[in-house]
C-alpha positions in Angstrom: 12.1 4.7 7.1 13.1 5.1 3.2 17.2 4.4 4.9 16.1 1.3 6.8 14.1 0.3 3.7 17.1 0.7 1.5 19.7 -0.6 4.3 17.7 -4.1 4.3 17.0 -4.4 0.4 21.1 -4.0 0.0 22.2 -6.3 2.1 19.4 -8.8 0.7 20.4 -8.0 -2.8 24.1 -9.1 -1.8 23.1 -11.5 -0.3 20.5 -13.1 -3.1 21.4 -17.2 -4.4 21.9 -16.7 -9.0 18.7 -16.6 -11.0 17.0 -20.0 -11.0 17.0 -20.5 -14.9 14.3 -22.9 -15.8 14.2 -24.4 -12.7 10.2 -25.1 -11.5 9.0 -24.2 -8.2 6.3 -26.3 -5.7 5.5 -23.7 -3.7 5.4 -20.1 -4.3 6.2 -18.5 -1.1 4.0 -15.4 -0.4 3.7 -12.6 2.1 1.3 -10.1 2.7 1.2 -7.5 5.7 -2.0 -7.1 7.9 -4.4 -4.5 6.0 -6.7 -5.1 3.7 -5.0 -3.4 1.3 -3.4 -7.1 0.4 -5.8 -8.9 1.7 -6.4 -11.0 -1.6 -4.3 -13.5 -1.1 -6.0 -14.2 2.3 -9.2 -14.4 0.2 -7.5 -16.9 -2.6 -6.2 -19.2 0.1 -9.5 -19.4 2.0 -11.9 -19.8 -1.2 -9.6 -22.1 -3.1 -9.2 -19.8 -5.8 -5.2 -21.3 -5.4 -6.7 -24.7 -5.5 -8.2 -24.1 -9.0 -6.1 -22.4 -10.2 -3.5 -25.3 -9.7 -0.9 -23.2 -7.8 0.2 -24.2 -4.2 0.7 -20.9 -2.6 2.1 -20.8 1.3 1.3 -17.4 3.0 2.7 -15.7 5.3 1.4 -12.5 7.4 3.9 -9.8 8.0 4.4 -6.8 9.9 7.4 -5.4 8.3 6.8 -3.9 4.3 10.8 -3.5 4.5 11.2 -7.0 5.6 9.0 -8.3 3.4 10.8 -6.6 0.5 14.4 -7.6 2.0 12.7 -11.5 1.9 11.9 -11.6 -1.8 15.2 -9.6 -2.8 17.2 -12.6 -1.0 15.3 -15.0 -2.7 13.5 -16.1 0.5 10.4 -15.0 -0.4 8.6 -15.5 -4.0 6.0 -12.9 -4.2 4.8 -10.2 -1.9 2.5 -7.2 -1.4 3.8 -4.0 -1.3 3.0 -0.3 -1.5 3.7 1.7 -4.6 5.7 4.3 -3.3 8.4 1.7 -2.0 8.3 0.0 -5.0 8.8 3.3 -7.2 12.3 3.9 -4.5 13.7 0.5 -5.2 13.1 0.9 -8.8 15.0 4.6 -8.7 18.0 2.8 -6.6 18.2 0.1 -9.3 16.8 -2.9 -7.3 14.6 -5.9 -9.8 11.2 -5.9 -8.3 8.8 -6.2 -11.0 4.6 -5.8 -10.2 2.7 -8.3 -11.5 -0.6 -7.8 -10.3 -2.8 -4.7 -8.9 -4.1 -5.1 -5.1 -5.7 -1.8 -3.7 -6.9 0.8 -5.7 -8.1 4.3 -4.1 -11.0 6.1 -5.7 -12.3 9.0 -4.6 -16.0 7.4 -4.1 -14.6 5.4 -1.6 -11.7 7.2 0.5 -10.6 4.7 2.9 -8.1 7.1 4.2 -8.9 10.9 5.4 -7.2 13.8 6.6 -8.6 14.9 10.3 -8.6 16.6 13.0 -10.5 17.1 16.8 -13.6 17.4 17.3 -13.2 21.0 19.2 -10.1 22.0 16.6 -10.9 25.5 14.7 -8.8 24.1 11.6 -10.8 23.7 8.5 -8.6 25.0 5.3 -4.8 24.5 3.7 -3.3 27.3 5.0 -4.7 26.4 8.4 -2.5 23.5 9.1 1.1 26.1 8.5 2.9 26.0 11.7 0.8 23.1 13.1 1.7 19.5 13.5 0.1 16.5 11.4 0.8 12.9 11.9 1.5 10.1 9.4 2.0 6.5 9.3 5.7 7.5 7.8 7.5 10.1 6.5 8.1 10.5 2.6 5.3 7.8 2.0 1.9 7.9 0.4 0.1 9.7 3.5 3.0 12.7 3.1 2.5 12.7 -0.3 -1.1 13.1 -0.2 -1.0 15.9 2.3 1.8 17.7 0.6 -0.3 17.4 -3.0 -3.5 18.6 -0.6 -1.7 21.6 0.9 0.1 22.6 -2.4 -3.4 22.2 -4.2 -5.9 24.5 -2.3 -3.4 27.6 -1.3 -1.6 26.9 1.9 2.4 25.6 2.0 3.4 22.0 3.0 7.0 23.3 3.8 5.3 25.2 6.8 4.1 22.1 7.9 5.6 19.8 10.8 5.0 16.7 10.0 5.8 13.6 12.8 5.8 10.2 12.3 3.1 7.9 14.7 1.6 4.5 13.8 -2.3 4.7 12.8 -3.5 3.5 16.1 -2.2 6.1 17.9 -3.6 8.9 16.1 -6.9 9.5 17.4 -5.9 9.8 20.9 -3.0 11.8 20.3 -5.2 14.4 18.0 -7.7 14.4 21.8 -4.7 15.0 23.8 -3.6 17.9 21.7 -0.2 16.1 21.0 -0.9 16.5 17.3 -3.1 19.2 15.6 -4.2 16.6 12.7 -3.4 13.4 11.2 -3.8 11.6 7.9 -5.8 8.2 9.0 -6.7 5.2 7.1 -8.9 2.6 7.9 -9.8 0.5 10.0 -8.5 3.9 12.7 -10.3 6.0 10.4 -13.5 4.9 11.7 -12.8 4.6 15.3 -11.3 8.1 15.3 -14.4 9.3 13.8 -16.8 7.4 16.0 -14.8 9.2 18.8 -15.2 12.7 17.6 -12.4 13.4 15.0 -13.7 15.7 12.2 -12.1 15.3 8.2 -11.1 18.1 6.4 -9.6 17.0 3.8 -9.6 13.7 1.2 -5.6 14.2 0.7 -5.2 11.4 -1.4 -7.9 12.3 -4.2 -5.5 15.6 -4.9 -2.9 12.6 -6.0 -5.5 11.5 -8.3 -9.4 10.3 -8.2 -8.1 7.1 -9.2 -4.7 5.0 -8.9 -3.5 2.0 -7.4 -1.6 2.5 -3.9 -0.2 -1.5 -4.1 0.5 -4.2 -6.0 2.1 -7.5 -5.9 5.7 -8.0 -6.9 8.5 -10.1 -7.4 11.8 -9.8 -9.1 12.6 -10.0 -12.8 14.4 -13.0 -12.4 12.1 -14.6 -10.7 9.2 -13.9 -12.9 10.6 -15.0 -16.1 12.1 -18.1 -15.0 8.3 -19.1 -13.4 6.3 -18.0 -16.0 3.5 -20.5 -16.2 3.5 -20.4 -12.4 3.3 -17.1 -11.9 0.6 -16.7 -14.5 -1.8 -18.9 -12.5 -1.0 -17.2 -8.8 -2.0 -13.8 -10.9 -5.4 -15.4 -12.4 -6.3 -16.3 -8.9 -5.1 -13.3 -7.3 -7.6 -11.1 -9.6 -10.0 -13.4 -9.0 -10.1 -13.2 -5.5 -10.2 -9.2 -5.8 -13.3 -9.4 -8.0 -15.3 -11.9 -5.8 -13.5 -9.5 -2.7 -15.6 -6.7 -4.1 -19.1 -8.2 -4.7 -19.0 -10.0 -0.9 -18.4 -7.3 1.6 -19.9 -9.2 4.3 -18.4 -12.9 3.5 -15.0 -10.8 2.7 -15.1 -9.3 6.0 -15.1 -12.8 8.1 -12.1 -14.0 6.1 -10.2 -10.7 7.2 -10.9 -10.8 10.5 -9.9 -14.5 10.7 -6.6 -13.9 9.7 -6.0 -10.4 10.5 -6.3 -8.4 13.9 -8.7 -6.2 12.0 -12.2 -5.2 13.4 -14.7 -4.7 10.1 -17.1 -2.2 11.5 -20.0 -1.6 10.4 -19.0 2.3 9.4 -15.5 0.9 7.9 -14.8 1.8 4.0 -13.8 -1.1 2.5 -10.4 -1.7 0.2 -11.6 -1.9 -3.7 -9.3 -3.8 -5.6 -8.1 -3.2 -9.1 -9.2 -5.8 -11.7 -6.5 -5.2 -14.2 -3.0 -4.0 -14.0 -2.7 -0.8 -15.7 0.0 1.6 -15.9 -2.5 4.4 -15.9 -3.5 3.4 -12.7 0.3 3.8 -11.5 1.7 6.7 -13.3 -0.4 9.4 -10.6 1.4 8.3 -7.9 4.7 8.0 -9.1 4.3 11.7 -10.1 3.1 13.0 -7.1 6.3 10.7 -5.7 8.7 12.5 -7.4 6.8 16.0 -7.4 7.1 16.0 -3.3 10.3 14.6 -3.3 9.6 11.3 -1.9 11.6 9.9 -5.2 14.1 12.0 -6.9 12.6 11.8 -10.6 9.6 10.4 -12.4 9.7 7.4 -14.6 7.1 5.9 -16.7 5.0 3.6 -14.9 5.5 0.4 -17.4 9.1 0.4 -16.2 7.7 -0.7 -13.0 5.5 -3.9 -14.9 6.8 -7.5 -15.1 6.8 -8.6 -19.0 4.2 -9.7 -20.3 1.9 -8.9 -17.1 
């Protein structure tokens, strides 16, 4: 995943039109994928938090995070959601995204993403799951690197693990087949595998930290300091649109179904979005990144910050 990632964001990179200078935009061209993890933007658009913030903002739903990051290294794309742990790589291999605003921050009140197994499975500790095969969404991302810091942190040994890659949806019947002995889920799976049986042992990401941000929104450094006043109001209405996000559950939950193939159940954990960017919030998983070897070295997170964000 990390070669394709780096495969596309090359090729974009060549392929990228000379910094705009002071050149205005009328439309800032955003893209998010389908999860609620950068679901603010579908909130903004629909509450005309855009509208008053006098930005005119055209979204676009993505599957692809490597496409979506390809789009706004080429210059095709202004602004974008992404994950931290692709953002951290592309920083390592020397490629100008900047963040410029938080979207979805884990806590460890709310785990929205769990570490399971069958309901008729005998496995219940670290050193349980040696030998055994666990699924994730992709290999050397945030769901490895949770269940590597998970392992490592309550005495078994992640390199005795056989980790496979499988998309979320897949998961809960594969761990009922017996294709897979666990599997790190998120929501919305996480609850339908539950509902159907499925058991959690472990909150992997809250070994990571209790609290840090998983995405944010980014552009490039170019792009952000020659848009400065527009990319201040798109970030006042982004924030926005995560604080309201997180006082309406219910009238939050329409708008992402609307737009999104997302069921909201009534057991689902919901995204909480971070109010503030703040390196804090970034440095934990940039560490566990580079502990587990999903990046080669750590860096401090305000490297990873737009100017003036």
């Amino acid at each position: 995943m990390m070669r394709r990632l780096t495969a596309l964001l090359a090729c974009a990179v060549l392929l990228a039109p000379l910094p705009a200078g002071a050149q205005s935009t009328a439309k800032i061209r955003v893209a998010t994928t389908p999860i609620e993890l950068g679901a603010e933007v579908l909130y903004a658009q629909d509450q005309g938090f855009f509208k008053k913030a006098g930005v005119d903002v055209d979204v676009q739903i993505m599957d692809s995070g490597a496409a979506i990051a390809a789009a706004v290294a080429s210059g095709s794309l202004d602004v974008a959601q992404g994950n931290l742990v692709t953002l951290a790589t592309a920083h390592e291999r020397g490629l100008p995204f900047v963040v410029v605003a938080p979207a979805g921050l884990y806590s460890a009140n709310d785990p929205t993403t769990s570490l399971v197994v069958s309901k008729t499975s005998a496995l219940k500790t670290a050193k349980d799951l040696e030998g055994k095969t666990v699924a994730l969404n992709g290999l050397r991302n945030i769901t490895q690197i949770g269940a590597d810091a998970w392992i490592d942190q309550n005495g078994g040994d992640y390199a005795k693990v056989h980790y496979v890659e499988m998309p979320f949806p897949q998961m809960g019947a594969a761990l009922e087949a017996g294709r897979i002995d666990a599997a790190v889920i998120a929501e919305p799976e996480l609850s339908t595998a539950l509902a159907g049986g499925a058991r959690v042992i472990a909150q992997p990401y809250t070994s990571i930290a209790k609290q840090f941000l998983i995405g944010g929104w980014f552009t490039t450094g170019a792009w952000a300091k020659a848009h400065p006043a527009e990319l201040k109001r798109f970030v006042g209405a982004i924030v926005e649109a995560g604080k309201w996000a997180n006082g309406h559950r219910a009238e939050s939950a329409r708008i992402l179904e609307k737009y999104t193939k997302i069921r909201v159940s009534p057991s689902m954990k919901r995204t909480i979005y971070a109010e503030r960017l703040n390196p804090g919030d970034i440095q934990p998983l940039i560490d566990a990144a580079a502990k587990y070897k999903s990046i080669k070295s750590g860096f401090p997170a305000a490297e990873l910050i737009a100017a003036g964000a």
